[in-house]
MIBA-609023 format. One record per residue (C-alpha): residue in one letter; x, y, z. Coordinates in steps of 0.25 Angstrom, whole numbers, plus 5000, padded with zeros to 4 digits. Example, Ala and Ser with C-alpha at 12.3 -4.5 7.8 and 13.67 -1.06 7.14 Angstrom:
2
A504949825031
S505549965029
This chain:
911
X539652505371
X538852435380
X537852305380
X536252355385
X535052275385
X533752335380
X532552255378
X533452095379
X534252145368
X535852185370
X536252325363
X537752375362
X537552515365
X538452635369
X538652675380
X538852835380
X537452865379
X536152825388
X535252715387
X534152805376
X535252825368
X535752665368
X534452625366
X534052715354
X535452685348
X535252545349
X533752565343
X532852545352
X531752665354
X531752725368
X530852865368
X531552985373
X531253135373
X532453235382
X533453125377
X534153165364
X535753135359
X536053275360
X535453315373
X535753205380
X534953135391
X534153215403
X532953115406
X531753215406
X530853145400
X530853005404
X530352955391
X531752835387
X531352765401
X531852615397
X531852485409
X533252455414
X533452325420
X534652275431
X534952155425
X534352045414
X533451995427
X532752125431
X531552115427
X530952265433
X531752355427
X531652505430
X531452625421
X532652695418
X532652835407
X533652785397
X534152915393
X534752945407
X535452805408
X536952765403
X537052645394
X537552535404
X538252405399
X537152305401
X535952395404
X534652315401
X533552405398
X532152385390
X531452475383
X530152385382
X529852375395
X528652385399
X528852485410
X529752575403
X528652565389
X527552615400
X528352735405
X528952795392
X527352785389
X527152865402
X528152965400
X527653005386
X526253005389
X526653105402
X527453175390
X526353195381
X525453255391
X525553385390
X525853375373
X524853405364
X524153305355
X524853385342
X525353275334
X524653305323
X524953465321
X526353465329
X527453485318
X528253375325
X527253275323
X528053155314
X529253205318
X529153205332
X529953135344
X528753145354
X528053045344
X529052955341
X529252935357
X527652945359
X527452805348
X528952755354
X528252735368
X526752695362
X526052805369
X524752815364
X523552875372
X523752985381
X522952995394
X523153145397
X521653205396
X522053345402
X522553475398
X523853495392
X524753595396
X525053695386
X526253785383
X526353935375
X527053915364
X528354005360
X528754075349
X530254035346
X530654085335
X530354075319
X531153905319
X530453855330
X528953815335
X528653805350
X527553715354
X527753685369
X526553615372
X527353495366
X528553465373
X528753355383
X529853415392
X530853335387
X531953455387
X532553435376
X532453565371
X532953645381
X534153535383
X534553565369
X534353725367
X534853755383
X536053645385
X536453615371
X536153735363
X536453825374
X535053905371
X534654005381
X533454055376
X532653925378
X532353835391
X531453755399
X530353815410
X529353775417
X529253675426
X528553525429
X527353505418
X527753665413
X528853645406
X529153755394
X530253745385
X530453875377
X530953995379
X530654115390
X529854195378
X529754175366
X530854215354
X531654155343
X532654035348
X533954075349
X534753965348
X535253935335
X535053775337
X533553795342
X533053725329
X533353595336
X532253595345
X531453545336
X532153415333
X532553415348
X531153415353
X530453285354
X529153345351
X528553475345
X528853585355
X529853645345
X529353635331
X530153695316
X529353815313
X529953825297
X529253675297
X528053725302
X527753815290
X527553705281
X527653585289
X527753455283
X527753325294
X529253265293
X528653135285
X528153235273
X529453275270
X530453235263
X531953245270
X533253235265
X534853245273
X535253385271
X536353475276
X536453615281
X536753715271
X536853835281
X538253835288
X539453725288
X539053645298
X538353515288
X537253495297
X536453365292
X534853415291
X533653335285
X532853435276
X531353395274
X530553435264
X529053435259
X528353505246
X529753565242
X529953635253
X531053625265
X530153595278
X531253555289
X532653535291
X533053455301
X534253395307
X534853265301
X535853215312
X537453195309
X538253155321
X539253235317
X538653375313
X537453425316
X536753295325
X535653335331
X535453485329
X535553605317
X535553745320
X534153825317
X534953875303
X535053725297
X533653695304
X533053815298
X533753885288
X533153825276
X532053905272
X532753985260
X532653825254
X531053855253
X530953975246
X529854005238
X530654095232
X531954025226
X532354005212
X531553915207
X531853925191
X533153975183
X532954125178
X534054215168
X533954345167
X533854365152
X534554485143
X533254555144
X533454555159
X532454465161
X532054355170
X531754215163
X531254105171
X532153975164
X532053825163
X533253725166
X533753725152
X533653855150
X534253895162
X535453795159
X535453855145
X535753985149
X536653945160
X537553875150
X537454025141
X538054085152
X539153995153
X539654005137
X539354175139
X540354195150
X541954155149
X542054145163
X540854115174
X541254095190
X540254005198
X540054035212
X539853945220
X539053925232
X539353885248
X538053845251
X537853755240
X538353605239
X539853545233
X539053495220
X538353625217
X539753725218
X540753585210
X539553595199
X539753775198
X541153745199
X541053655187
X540353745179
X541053865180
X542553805183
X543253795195
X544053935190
X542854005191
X542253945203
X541854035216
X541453955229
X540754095232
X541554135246
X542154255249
X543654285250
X543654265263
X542754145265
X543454065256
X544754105263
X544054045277
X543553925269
X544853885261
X545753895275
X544653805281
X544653705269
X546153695271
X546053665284
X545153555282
X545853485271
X546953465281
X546253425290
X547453415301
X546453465311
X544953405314
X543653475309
X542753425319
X541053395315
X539953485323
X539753365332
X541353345335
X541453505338
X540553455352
X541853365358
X542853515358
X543153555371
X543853705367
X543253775355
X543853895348
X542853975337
X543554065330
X542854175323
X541454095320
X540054135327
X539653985327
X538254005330
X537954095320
X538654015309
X538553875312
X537953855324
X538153675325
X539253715328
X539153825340
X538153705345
X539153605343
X540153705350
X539153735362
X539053575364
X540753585364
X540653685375
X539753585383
X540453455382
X541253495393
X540153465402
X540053325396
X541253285398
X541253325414
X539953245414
X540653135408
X541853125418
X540853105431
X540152995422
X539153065417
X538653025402
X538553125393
X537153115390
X536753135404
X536653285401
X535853355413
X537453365420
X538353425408
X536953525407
X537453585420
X538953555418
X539153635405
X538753765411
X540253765419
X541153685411
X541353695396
X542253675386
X542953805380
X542353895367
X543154005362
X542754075351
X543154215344
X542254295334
X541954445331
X540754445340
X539854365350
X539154225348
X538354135352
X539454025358
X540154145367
X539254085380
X539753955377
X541254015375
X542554005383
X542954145378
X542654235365
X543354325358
X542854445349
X543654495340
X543954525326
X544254415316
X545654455315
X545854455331
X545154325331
X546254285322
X547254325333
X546754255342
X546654135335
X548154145330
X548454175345
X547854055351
X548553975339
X549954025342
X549554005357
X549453835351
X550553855342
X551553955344
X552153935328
X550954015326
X550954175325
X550754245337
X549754365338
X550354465343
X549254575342
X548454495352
X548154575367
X548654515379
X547154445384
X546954375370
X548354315370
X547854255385
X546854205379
X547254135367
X548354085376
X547154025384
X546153985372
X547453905367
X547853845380
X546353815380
X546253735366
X547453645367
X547053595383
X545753545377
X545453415371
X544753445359
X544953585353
X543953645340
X544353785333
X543153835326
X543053945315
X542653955301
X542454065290
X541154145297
X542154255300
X542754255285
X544254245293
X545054145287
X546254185297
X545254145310
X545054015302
X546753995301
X546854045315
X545953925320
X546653825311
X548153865317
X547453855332
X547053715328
X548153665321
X549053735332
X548153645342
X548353515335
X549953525332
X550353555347
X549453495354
X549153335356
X547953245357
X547253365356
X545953365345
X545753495339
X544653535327
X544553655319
X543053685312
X543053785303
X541453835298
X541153885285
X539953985281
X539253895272
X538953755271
X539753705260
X540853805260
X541853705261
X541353625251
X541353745240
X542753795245
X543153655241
X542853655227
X543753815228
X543253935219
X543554105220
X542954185230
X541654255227
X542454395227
X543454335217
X541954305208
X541654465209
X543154505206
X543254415192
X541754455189
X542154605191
X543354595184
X542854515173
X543554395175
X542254325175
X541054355167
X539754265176
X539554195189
X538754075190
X538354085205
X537753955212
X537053955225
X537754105230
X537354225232
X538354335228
X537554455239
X538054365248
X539454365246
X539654515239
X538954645242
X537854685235
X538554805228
X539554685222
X538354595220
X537654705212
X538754735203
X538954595201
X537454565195
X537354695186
X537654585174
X536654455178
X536854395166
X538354335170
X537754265184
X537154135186
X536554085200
X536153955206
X535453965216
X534253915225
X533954055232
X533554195227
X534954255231
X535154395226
X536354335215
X535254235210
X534254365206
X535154435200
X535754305192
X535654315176
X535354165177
X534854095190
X534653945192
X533853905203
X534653785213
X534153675223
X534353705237
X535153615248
X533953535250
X533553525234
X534853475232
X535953365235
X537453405237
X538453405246
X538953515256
X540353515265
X540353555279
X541253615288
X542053505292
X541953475279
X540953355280
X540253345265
X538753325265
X537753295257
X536353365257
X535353305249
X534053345242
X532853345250
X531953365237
X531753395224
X531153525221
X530553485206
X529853395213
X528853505219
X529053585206
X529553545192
X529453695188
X530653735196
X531953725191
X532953685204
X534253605202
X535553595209
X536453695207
X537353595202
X536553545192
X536253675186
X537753715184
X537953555179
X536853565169
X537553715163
X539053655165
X538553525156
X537953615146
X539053695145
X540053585142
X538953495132
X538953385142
X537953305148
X537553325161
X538453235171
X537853295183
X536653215187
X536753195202
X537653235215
X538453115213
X538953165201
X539453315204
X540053245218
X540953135210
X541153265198
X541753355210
X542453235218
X543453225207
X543653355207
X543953375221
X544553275228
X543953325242
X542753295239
X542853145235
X542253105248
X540953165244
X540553065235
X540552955246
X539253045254
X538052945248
X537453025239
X536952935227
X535452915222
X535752785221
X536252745235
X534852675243
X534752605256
X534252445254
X533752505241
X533252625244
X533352775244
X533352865257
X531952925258
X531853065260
X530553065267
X530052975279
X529252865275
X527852925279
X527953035270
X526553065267
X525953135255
X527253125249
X526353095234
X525753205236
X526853325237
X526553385223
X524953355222
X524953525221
X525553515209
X525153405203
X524453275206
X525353165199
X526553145209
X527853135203
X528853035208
X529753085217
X531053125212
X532353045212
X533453105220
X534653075210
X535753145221
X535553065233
X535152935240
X533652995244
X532352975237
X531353085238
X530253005245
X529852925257
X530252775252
X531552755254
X532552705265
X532352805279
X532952695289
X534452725296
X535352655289
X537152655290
X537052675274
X536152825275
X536952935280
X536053025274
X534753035281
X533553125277
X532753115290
X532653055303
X531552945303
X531252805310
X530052725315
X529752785328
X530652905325
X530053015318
X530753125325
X532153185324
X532353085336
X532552965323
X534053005321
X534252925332
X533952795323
X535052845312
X536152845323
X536852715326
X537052775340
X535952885344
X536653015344
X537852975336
X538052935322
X537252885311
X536952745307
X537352805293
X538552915298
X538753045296
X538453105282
X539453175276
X540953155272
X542353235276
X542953275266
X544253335273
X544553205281
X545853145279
X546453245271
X547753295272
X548253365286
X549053485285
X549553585297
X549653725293
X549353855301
X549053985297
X550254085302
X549654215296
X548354235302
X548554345311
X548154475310
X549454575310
X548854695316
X547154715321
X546654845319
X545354895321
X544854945311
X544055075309
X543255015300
X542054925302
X542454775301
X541454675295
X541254555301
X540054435301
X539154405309
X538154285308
X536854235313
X536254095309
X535154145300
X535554235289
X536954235289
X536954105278
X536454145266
X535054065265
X534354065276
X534154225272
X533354195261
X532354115270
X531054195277
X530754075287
X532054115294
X532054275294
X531854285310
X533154205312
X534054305303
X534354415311
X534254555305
X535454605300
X536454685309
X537754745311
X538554705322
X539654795329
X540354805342
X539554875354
X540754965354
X540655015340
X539055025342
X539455125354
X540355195346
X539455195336
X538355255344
X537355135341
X536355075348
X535554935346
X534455005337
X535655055328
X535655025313
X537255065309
X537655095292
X538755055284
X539255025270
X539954905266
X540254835253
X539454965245
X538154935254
X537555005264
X537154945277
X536154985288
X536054885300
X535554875315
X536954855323
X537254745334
X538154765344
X539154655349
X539954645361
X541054595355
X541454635343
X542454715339
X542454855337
X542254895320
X541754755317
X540454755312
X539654615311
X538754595297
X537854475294
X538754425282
X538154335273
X536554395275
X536054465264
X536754615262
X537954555270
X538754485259
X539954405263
X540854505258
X540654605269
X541754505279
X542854595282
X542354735275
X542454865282
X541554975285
X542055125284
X540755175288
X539855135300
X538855205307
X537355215313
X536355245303
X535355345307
X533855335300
């Protein structure tokens, strides 16, 4: 720490950042523009210039650019001055010359960091009286608006895209007063972070074109802390809302996740939430094979039928949906009868990882932690694809090395412009090994393509290289064994090792393999950290796992054979998982299937009774990611407020309301609190969970936490088109929030929940810098969330059988996955607002096979699978291995089940 002096008055501050960063930690306003905690400082636009005085009896001063100068012990600065006030005034002015006067129509008008730092310096009246320059705008796909003729040149864009993100199709040209940032034509962005643009400019350059359809100013909408359902990771987003409708997602910072930045599926991959076309209304399918639209007593009525007409009923739960939703299905049908949904192998990849992390001998480290590893080994995962915070969080790993040669010549780490340079020749070591290429190889060390079964060997090679109690491969070819000599060689000289894998390949051997590499790392080697994560397809898959149940192929086997008589399916869609020739079998008799669900999924058509469910951000409930940190989402409205007609509940609610009438209770079930303390008693594991604040009756110095920003206007007037007598707005019975603008909206050590990102003078994202008790670290409040695998029990076991005896090739085709970012996850397909993002479907073969084949790039090849015909455009890879053939698992037509099948038959199918 040290003792500055700004303005008379004495501040302890630390001493690792620069002067902007003390100054705004301590809580003194200093405007800024290129500065920013994540990109460090590069004093372009002049804008944080403060007076730095010698001693207490200089009286001149002389302007200095606090962003570009270290924290000294003693510095006396003032940020008053009158010199320094009159040059930040300057600067902005000579800023603002060229911008347009668009306040008023620019969608990032409220929001905005250009204002903020525009009233911050009370500049006014501008003096330009000429012509503006003026910029063609570009067309960057259907996520992003471009409007040049705003920006400021204060670089941040290109810093975070080129140097951070490791974009290449975006840069800076021009020169002097002509300065363009965009790309060399225009086309969809193709990074998969390029959403962050639009928090990371200061002004409206880069705009959110899903906003633009039905905007809404961010002091209309009504907000409240949510978390990514799309993949693993638990990133923290702030969800706005206005007329019933999703209008934004934005990012809600965590130090130790997401921080700063989502990838553009989290940002953008919420439409399906909006459809018009959702269930809306509980429906059965009467004797007369008839559709009847029913009330909730009705609907509960026959749900409690169905119950006393079937002996035995299994509930299949659902890895998308919350821990409180699949306890309540669980509940009703028995834990016997329980499914969590997965497939055979899925579940195998998932119990293995559970294992591992309840004895937790080595450390699962968070997204922000993955950044400090200095050798990384990703086995069998395309992290881009799958969860791409972590591929950025990996690419920033590979850098650090620069920052750490910066900082031995006494250079500070946010003095960026040398570790820019540095990173292109030193950097630390990626090695990865999947089926075919991806987006991190330019970053990487060495790759290895291979099978899933070779990657094993590998695996279990560098393992015995670590600790030679361990199997030895001995199918391995001279050059692999070099290099699993080298790779191991290479993981215990380092200081922080991190092994990386996860169930995306449906392998749980790679996942075994990567457990005995670390655990042979941290028995034999000492002081040496090492971490092990371990992704998981969907975002509560560990949570569900937790809680047990069969496989969804064990469901088909006891329906077939008669073991079981109905299903009750809750937020799952069985043409996911099974083919469609299963699936249609399966739903020949309707009348023994009930679905829960919030989307029009085939299984909820062709339901006997169908009950329509809240969405994640109609909703409360609690999530576990894959560190397995618990996470509370919260509501963000309340859909009978916009329409009383519809008939919308919590899953868990629907299956407590038919469980309570089944056993002439009462209903005991009234709010969160209660299923949380029901399933806490049940599983031990979970206990921690109640301690996430949660209760509607926790307040801050009386109050409840507003959802909107205090100058939410025509707020009395949301449901005039329906009817003129506003109703008082409802009461959140789940949470801590009130649906309305009164309330407490101020940082506060108590809040660890926060809906959005609002203080006097901060209007843009830029306000999180008030939440954090140092700016760029942690919150006043801490991180939200709670481990519930700390401290447990440590135990040291390796797997000794994961090596594959003998590799053949196979004359038959092999399937494997492929992923892309859209499409892949089951809800984003249902969603029109994101269709140029989701790549037609393909196969993907090796170049060798589509020689042998006599196929071209034009080529659309033919094949059966699972009592389906198929007919797609081919792809050819580099580096895949011959008879392997690539499917987008999980789209539609591309159920889960197809992992690991084998095609007979393959060939090019002529029109």
């Amino acid at each position: 720490m040290a003792k500055i002096y700004i303005d008379h008055k004495i501040y302890n501050v630390n001493k690792s950042g620069n002067l902007l960063q003390a100054c705004l930690s301590v809580g003194i306003n200093v405007p800024y523009f290129c500065w920013h905690p994540l990109l460090g400082s590069l004093g372009a636009c002049r804008q944080c210039a403060v007076t730095q005085y010698d001693s207490l009896e200089d009286r001149k001063g002389r302007l200095i650019m606090s962003c570009m100068t270290p924290v000294t012990d003693g510095a006396i600065i003032s940020v008053k001055s009158a010199e320094s006030e009159i040059f930040r005034s300057t600067i902005i002015e000579l800023l603002l010359t060229n911008h347009p006067h668009d306040c008023p129509v620019c969608e990032e008008g409220g929001h905005c960091h250009l204002q903020d730092m525009t009233v911050m310096t009370k500049h006014s009246m501008r003096n330009y009286r000429f012509k503006k320059r003026t910029h063609k705008n570009q067309y960057l796909g259907s996520f992003i608006k471009h409007e040049m003729n705003r920006c400021i040149a204060c670089y941040r864009c290109v810093r975070y895209y080129n140097d951070y993100a490791d974009g290449v199709d975006f840069g800076v040209y021009g020169a002097n007063n002509n300065i363009y940032f965009g790309r060399v034509e225009d086309g969809k962005l193709e990074s998969e972070h390029s959403g962050n643009l639009i928090e990371l400019c200061p002004t409206g350059v880069f705009t959110d074109k899903i906003h633009s359809k039905k905007y809404s100013r961010k002091w209309d909408m009504q907000y409240a802390p949510g978390i990514c359902h799309n993949c693993s990771i638990g990133c923290n987003i702030s969800i706005g809302e206005r007329y019933g409708e999703i209008r934004r997602i934005e990012n809600r910072y965590h130090e130790n996740i997401n921080h700063y930045l989502l990838c553009d599926l989290g940002r953008f991959g919420y439409s399906h939430v909006n459809l018009n076309k959702r269930p809306k209304k509980p429906t059965y399918i009467n004797c007369n094979n008839n559709l009847t639209v029913l009330n909730f007593d009705e609907a509960i009525k026959i749900g409690v039928t169905f119950f006393k007409k079937y002996k035995r009923i299994i509930g299949v739960g659902s890895t998308r949906s919350s821990i409180e939703n699949n306890f309540a299905l669980q509940e009703l049908v028995g834990k016997e009868n329980f499914s969590n949904g997965m497939s055979k192998k899925e579940q195998a990849c998932i119990r293995v990882i559970l294992e591992f992390l309840k004895n937790n001998y080595i450390y699962t480290p968070s997204l922000k932690e993955i950044e400090s590893y200095d050798v990384i080994l990703v086995l069998g995962e395309d992290l881009t694809q799958t969860s791409p915070r972590v591929a950025l969080a990996v690419r920033q790993a590979v850098k650090n090395k620069a920052k750490d040669i910066t900082h031995v010549h006494g250079i500070l780490k946010w003095n960026v412009s040398s570790s820019i340079y540095i990173s292109e020749k030193f950097r630390n070591s990626l090695y990865i090994m999947h089926t075919h290429e991806s987006k991190l190889d330019d970053i990487s060390e060495w790759c290895y393509f291979a099978p899933i079964d070779k990657q094993v060997d590998l695996a279990s090679a560098i393992a015995h290289e670590l600790d030679k109690s361990l199997p030895k491969v001995l199918n391995l070819d001279l050059k692999l064994k070099e290099k699993s000599l080298l790779i191991a060689n290479r993981l215990i000289s380092s200081k922080k090792t991190l092994i990386i894998s996860g169930s995306h390949s449906f392998s749980d051997s790679i996942i075994q393999a990567s457990i005995n590499i670390a655990k042979a790392i941290k028995i034999h080697t000492i002081n040496h950290h090492v971490g092990v994560t371990f992704l998981t397809s969907s975002s509560n898959s560990l949570g569900l796992a937790l809680l047990g149940g069969m496989s969804i192929e064990c469901v088909l086997d006891k329906i077939k054979q008669e073991k079981a008589d109905a299903v009750i399916f809750m937020e799952y869609d069985l043409y996911r998982f099974a083919s469609q020739h299963d699936c249609d079998h399966f739903f020949k008799n309707k009348k023994n299937v009930i679905t829960i669900d919030h989307q029009y999924t085939e299984t909820y058509k062709k339901s006997g009774l169908s009950l329509p469910s809240t969405n994640f951000t109609e909703s409360s409930g609690t999530i576990i990611n894959f560190e397995g940190r618990a996470q509370r989402f919260f509501q963000v409205y309340d859909p009978s407020f916009y329409n009383k007609n519809n008939c919308l509940f919590d899953s868990w609610k629907w299956l407590h309301t038919i469980k309570s009438k089944i056993d002439n209770t009462e209903v005991y079930w009234f709010n969160l609190d209660d299923v949380i303390n029901t399933y806490s008693k049940k599983y031990s594991i979970f206990e921690k969970i109640k301690t996430i604040e949660l209760s509607s009756s926790f307040k801050v110095q009386g109050q409840k936490i507003a959802r909107s920003p205090i100058r939410s206007s025509g707020r009395t007037s949301l449901r005039a088109d329906i009817d003129v007598h506003e109703p008082c707005q409802p009461k959140d019975v789940n949470s801590m929030f009130a649906f309305s603008m009164e309330g407490y909206n101020q940082p506060d050590a108590s809040v660890s929940h926060i809906p959005f990102a609002w203080f006097p003078g901060w209007n843009s994202p830029q306000a999180w810098n008030k939440f954090q008790i140092e700016v760029g670290k942690n919150l006043i409040s801490g991180d939200s969330g709670i481990h519930i695998f700390k401290k447990n029990k440590s135990k040291v076991d390796m797997y000794s059988n994961v090596i594959s005896k003998n590799f053949i090739i196979k004359k038959q085709w092999n399937i494997i996955p492929y992923y892309h970012l859209f499409g892949n996850e089951e809800l984003t397909q249902y969603s029109s607002a994101i269709q140029e993002n989701i790549p037609l479907e393909y196969a993907l073969i090796s170049l060798i096979d589509g020689i042998k084949l006599g196929l071209k790039k034009d080529s659309i090849i033919e094949f059966n699978c699972l009592n389906k015909d198929y007919y797609l455009a081919v792809q050819f890879s580099k580096h895949l291995s011959e008879k392997q053939i690539g499917l987008p698992i999980g789209r539609k037509g591309f159920p889960i089940m197809l992992v690991g099948k084998t095609i007979k038959f393959l060939q090019e199918f002529i029109q």
